[in-house]
Legacy VTK file of the C-alpha trace (Angstrom):
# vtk DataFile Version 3.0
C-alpha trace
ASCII
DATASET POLYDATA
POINTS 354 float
143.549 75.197 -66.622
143.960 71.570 -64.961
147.292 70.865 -66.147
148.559 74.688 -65.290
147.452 74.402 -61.572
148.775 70.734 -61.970
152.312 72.282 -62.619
151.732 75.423 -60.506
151.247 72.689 -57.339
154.698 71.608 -57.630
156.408 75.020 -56.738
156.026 77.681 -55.170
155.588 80.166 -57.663
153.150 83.394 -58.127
150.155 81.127 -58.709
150.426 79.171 -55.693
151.059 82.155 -53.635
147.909 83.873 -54.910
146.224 81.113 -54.049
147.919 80.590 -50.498
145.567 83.003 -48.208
142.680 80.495 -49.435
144.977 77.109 -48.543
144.995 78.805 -45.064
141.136 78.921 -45.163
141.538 75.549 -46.239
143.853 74.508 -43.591
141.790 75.673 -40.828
138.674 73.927 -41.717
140.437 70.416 -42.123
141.989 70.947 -38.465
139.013 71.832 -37.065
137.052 69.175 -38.948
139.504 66.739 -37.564
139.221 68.240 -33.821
135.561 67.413 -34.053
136.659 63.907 -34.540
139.062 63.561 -31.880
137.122 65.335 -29.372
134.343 62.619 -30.047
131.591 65.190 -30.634
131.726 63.434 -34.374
132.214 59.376 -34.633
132.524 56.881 -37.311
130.034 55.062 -38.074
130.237 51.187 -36.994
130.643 48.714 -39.804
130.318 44.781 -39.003
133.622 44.313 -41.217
137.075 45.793 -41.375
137.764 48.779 -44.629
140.324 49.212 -45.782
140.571 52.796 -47.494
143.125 53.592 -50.543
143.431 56.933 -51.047
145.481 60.175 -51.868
146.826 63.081 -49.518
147.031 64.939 -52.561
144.453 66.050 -55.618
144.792 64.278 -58.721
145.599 60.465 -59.844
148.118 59.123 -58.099
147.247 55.886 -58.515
144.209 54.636 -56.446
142.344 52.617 -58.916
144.988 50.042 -60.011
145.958 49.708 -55.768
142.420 48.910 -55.322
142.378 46.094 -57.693
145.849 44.767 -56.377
144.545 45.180 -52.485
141.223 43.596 -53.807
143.027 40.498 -55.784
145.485 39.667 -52.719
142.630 39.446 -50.297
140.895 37.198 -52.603
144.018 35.265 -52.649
143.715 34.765 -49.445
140.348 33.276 -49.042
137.832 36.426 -48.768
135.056 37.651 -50.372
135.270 41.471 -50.604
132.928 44.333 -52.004
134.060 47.637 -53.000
132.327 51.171 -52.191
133.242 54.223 -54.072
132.132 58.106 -53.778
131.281 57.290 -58.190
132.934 60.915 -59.149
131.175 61.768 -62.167
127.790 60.470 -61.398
125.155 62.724 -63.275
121.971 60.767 -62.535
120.870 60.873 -58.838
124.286 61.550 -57.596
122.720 61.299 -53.937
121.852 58.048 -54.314
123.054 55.083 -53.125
123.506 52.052 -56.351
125.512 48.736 -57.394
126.985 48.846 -60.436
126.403 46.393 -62.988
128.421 45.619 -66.083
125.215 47.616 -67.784
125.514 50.347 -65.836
126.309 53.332 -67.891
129.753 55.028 -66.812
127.588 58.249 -66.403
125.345 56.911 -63.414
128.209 55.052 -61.881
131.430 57.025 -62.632
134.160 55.591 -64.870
136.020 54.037 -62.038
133.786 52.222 -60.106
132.417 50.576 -63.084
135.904 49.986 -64.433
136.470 47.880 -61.071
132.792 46.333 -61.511
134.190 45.055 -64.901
137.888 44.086 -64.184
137.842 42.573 -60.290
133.814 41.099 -60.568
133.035 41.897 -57.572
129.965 43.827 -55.784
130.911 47.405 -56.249
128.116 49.877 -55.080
128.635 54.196 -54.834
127.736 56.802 -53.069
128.923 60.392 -51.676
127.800 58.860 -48.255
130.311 55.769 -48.236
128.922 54.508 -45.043
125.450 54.276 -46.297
127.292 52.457 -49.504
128.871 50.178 -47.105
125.625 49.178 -45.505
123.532 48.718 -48.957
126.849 46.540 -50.255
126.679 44.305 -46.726
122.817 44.516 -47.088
122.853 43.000 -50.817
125.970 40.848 -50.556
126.026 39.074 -46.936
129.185 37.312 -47.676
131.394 39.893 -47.638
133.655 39.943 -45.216
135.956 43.327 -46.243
135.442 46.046 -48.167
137.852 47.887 -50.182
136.935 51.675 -50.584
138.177 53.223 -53.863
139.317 56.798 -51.911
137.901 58.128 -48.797
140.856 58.445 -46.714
138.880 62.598 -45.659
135.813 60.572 -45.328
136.056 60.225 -41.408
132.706 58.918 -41.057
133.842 55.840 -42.673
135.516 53.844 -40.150
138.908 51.567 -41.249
141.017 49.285 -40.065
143.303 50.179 -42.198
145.114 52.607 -44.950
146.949 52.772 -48.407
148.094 56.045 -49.006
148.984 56.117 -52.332
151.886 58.651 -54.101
153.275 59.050 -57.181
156.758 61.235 -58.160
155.651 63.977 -56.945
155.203 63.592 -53.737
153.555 66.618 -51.789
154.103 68.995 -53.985
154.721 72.103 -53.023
153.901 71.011 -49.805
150.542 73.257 -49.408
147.013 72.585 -49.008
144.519 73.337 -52.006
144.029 75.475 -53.631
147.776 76.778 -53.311
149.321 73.053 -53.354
147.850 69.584 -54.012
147.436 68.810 -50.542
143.952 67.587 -49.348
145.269 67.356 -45.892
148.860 67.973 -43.932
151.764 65.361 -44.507
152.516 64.967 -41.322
156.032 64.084 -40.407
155.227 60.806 -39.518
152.997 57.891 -41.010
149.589 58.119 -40.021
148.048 55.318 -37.601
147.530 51.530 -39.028
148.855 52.913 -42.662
151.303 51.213 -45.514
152.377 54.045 -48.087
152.845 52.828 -51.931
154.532 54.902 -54.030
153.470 54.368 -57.890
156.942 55.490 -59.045
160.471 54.458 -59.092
161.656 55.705 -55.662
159.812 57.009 -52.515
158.887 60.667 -53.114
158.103 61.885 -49.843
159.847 61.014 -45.803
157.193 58.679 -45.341
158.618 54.536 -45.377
157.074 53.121 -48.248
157.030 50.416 -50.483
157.218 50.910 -54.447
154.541 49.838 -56.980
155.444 49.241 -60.753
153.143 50.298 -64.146
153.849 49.339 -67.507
152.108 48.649 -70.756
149.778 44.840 -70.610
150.043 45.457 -74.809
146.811 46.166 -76.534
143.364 45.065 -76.907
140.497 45.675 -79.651
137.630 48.023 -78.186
135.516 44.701 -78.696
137.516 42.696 -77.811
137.937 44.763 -73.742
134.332 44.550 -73.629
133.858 41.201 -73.948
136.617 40.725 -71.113
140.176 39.377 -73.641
142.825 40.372 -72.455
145.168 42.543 -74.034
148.283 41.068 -75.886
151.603 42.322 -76.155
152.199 40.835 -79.857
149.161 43.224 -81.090
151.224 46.473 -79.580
154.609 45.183 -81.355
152.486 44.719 -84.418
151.280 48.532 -84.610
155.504 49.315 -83.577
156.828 46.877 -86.503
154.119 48.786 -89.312
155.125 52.216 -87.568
151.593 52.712 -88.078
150.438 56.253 -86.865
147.995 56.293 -83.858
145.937 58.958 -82.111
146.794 58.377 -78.203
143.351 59.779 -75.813
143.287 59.722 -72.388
140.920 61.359 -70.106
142.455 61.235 -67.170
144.659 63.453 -64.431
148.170 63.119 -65.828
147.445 62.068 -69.520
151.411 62.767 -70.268
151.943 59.827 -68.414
150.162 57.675 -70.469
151.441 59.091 -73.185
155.359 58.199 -72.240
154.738 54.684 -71.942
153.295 54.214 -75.290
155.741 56.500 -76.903
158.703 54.525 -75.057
157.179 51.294 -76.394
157.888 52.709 -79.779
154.479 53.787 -80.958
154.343 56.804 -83.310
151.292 58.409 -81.799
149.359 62.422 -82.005
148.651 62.801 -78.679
144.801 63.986 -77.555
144.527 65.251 -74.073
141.635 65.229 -71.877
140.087 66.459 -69.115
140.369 63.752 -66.004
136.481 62.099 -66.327
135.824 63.344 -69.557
132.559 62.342 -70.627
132.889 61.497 -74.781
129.929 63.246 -74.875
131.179 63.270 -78.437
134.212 62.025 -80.571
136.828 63.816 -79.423
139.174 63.042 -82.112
139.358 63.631 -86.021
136.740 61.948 -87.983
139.735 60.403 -90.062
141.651 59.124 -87.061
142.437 55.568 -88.098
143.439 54.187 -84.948
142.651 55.410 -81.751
144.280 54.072 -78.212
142.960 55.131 -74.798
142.998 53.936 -71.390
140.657 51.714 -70.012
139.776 54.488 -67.848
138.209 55.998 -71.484
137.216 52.508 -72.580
134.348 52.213 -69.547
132.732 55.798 -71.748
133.175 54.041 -75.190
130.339 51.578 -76.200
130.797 49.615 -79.102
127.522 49.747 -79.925
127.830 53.921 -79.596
130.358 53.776 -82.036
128.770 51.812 -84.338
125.198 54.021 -84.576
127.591 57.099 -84.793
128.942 55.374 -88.091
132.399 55.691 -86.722
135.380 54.110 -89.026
137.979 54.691 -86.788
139.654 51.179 -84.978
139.499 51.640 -81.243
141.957 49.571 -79.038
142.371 49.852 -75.196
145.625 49.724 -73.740
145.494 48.302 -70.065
148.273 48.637 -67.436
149.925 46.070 -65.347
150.231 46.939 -61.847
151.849 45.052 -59.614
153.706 46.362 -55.785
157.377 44.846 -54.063
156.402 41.460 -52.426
156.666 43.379 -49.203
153.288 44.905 -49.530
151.354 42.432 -48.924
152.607 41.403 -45.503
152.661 45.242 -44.399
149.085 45.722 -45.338
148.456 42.345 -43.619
150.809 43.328 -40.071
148.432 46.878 -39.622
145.002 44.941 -39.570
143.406 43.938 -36.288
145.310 41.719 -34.319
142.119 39.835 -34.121
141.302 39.621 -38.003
142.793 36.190 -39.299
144.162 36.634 -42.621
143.920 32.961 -44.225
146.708 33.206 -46.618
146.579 31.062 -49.976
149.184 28.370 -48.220
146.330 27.707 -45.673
148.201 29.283 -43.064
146.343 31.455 -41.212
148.470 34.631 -39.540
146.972 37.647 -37.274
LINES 1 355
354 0 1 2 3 4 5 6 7 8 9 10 11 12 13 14 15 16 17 18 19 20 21 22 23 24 25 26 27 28 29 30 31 32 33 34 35 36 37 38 39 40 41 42 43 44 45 46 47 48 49 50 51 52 53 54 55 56 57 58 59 60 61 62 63 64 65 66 67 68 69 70 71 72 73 74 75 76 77 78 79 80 81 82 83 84 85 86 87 88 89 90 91 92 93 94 95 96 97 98 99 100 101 102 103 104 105 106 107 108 109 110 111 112 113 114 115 116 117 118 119 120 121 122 123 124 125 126 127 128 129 130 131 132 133 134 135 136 137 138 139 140 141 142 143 144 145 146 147 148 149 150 151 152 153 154 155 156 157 158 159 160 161 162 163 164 165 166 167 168 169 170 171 172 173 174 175 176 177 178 179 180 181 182 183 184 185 186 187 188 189 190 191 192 193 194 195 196 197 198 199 200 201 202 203 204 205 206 207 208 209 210 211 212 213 214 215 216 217 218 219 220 221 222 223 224 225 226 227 228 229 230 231 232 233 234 235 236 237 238 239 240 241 242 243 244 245 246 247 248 249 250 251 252 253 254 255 256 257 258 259 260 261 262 263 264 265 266 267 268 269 270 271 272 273 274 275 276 277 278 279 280 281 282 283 284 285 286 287 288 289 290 291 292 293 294 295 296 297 298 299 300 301 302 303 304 305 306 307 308 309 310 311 312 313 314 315 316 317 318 319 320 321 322 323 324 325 326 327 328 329 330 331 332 333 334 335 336 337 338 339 340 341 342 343 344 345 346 347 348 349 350 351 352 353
């Protein structure tokens, strides 16, 4: 059913148009939603540092995750000390609540992204549906940071920013409709919104908006282990598997699993590929008990305790195959030339710049 309406939002075909009268529904609640905004009868909430919000104008992974870690690593790089907040999609146990994540944390309670930023950037990452009230608990626990970074939120106009990354990927807007008839969460309008840099995570801009591009591939592979106890993965390990043509299952739980899939088949793995429902739990083993190798994403990996597989008696060999992500040089000084003219970026030269 995902992948169908996945396919169905990039046309304009009978499914979209069935669902059209309810986009209109849609439509009209996001307008007025917004009016209530600009008419000042709602406000964001004040925040003692600048956000920065990455996020999507459409439904499903475009690519917010890996630009959170590259907008968290530059700012780092330049001499600051930033948290993350996250809405935690997924959460199952007090879903309400306000919580840090910890290495511990079970993916379940935090939501497989958040904690897969916990464990890949280090730094204070707390969720909630209410990222304001995240913001403030983050600040509260962590008085030295000075910018937060939240993982989506770009509909979440209670959070205040002082800036955006609007993330796309090939295809664009779609159809060019709101859900549930297109992907869109809001309008593309025709030009960039307000104190915004758009990165496309694909080979050329796929919408009118001035962008800058972003580039994915393959960081090689790691043991399931190995991830957890923070190697990195290692290109000679994936050209192993390629030289012994050994047969892999490929799993990925997550929006565009075909996309995964590509890159491992283009680095010349011979791989049965499992799709899987974006945030799928592993509530069990999804694949045959008499898989020999598995690979998944790290996305997957945050679900898949060694210590899970080992009580379940599992045989099978588990490696995690992370991505490299990495945007044009030119990012950096665009997301840098939309902050405050009175926030100092201190770049890593020592150079400070407004």
């Amino acid at each position: 059913m995902e992948a169908a309406l996945q396919r169905a939002w990039l046309r304009r075909g009978p499914t979209a148009l069935a669902l059209w009268p309810l986009s209109v529904v849609f439509k009209t609640v996001v307008a007025l939603r917004r009016a209530l905004y600009r008419w000042q009868l709602l406000k964001p909430q004040a925040l003692p540092v600048p956000v920065i919000v990455v996020g999507n104008l459409i439904a499903g992974g475009a690519g917010k995750t890996p630009t959170v870690m590259a907008v968290v690593r530059h700012l780092q790089a330049c001499g600051h000390t930033p948290g993350v907040i996250s809405r935690g999609h997924g959460r199952r146990r007090d879903a309400l609540s306000v919580m840090a994540v910890l290495p511990s944390t079970p993916a379940a309670d935090a939501g497989d992204e958040p904690l897969l930023l916990r464990l890949r950037l280090g730094v204070p990452v707390f969720v909630g549906i209410d990222r304001v009230a995240a913001a403030r608990a983050a600040l509260a626990a962590h008085p030295d940071i000075d910018m937060l970074v939240s993982d989506d939120g770009l509909q979440h106009l209670r959070l205040p920013r002082a800036a955006q990354v609007v993330v796309f990927d090939e295809r664009g807007a779609g159809n060019g409709w709101l859900l549930p008839a297109g992907p869109l969460r809001e309008p593309l309008t025709p030009h960039t919104l307000p104190n915004t840099v758009v990165l496309y995570n694909a080979s050329q801009a796929s919408t009118a908006w001035p962008g800058h591009l972003a580039t994915r591939r393959l960081a090689g592979l790691v043991s399931l282990a190995d991830w957890w106890e923070g190697q990195a993965a290692k290109m000679s390990c994936l050209a192993a598997f390629v030289a012994s043509k050994t047969p892999v299952t490929a799993a990925a739980g997550i929006a565009r699993p075909e996309r995964f899939f590509d890159m491992l088949r283009a680095a010349g793995l011979a791989l049965t590929p499992l799709p899987l429902p974006d945030h799928h739990a592993y509530a069990t083993l999804p694949w045959p008990a008499d898989a020999t190798d598995v690979v998944v994403t790290e996305k997957d990996a945050v679900k898949l305790r060694t210590e899970r597989l080992a009580a379940a008696g599992a045989a099978t060999r588990v490696w995690v195959a992370p991505l490299d992500f990495s945007a044009d040089a030119a990012f950096d000084a665009a997301l840098q030339a939309v902050l405050p003219a009175h926030f100092t970026i201190r770049m890593p030269d020592g150079n400070p710049t407004a």
